[in-house]
C-alpha positions, -999 to 999 in steps of 0.1 A, spaced: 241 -885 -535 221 -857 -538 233 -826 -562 234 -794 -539 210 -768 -547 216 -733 -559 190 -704 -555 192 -668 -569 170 -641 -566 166 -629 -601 146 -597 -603 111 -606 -623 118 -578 -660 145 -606 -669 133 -641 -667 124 -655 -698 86 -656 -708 80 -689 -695 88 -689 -659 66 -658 -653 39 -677 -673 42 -710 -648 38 -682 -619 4 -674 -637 -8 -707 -637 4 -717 -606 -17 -682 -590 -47 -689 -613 -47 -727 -593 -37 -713 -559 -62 -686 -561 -90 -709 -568 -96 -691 -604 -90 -721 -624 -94 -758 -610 -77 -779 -636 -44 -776 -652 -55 -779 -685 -79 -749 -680 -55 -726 -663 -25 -737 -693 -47 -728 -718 -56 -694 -704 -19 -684 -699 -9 -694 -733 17 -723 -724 17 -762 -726 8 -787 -698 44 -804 -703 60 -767 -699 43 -761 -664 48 -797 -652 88 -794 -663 90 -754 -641 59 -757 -619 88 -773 -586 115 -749 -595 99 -716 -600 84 -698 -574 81 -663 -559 102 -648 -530 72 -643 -506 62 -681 -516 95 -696 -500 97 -673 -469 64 -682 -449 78 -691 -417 110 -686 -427 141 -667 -411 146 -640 -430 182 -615 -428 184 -577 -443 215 -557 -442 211 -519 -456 226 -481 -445 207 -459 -425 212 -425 -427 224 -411 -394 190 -394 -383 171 -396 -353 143 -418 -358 156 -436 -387 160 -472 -371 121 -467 -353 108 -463 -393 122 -492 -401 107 -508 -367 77 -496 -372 72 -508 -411 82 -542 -398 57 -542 -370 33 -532 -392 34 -557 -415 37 -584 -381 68 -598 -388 86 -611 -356 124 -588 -349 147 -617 -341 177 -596 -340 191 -562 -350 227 -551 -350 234 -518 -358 270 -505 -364 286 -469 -352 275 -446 -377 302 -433 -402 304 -407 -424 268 -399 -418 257 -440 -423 248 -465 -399 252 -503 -416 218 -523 -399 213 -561 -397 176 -572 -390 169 -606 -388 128 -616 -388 108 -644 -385 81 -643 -410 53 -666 -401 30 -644 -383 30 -613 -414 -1 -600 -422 13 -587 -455 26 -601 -484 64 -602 -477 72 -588 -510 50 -557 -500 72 -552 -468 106 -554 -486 97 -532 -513 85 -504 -483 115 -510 -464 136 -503 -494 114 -474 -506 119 -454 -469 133 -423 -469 169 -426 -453 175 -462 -461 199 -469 -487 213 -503 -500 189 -523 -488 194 -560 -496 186 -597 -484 215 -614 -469 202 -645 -462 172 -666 -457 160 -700 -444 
């Protein structure tokens, strides 16, 4: 029987050293930078048996959302043209609207769903979460869900 999995997202200032480490290495060989493991351990400052033990169980959030189906919930303030910024930053970074739902606006807030499919971004979709959160009028901005 297999154990269920849990996932967090844990922001990146509170990981311990190592895991951000294993993200180096792991770059430095995806990148093409470094070629062997032993080359690209040695230049972060950790041991082979370290990375080999993380290298499966750490990853970014961008890593594990490539053609993935990804929900955001946040509050919009009630202005005109608030929901097209949003739009537009998505477009922009060519990720595929699957869905939006938009509630009635209260108390000068609208509460927005998007769901997107990400395979076709031409960003990084760290870059377009950070600038969705970042835009003036949105507040709360948070993933729901992905898979």
């Amino acid at each position: 029987m297999e154990k269920d999995k849990n996932f967090f997202i844990v922001e990146k200032s509170v990981l311990p050293e190592i895991f951000i480490k294993v993200m180096e290495v792991k770059n430095l060989l995806e990148s093409g930078r470094e070629t062997v493991v032993q080359e690209a351990v040695a230049k972060v400052g950790i041991s082979r048996s370290a990375f080999y033990k993380y290298r499966n169980h750490v990853y970014p959030l961008y890593e594990n959302t490539r053609g993935k189906t990804v929900t955001f919930g946040m509050n919009l303030d009630d202005t005109k043209g608030a929901l097209s910024n949003v739009l537009n930053i998505i477009a922009e970074a060519g990720a595929n609207i699957l869905t939006i739902n938009q509630n009635i606006p209260i108390n000068g807030l609208a509460n927005v769903t998007i769901s997107i499919e990400t395979n076709s971004m031409e960003s990084d979709f760290e870059e377009l979460m950070q600038n969705l959160s970042d835009l003036v009028g949105v507040h709360k901005f948070k993933i729901i869900a992905r898979e």
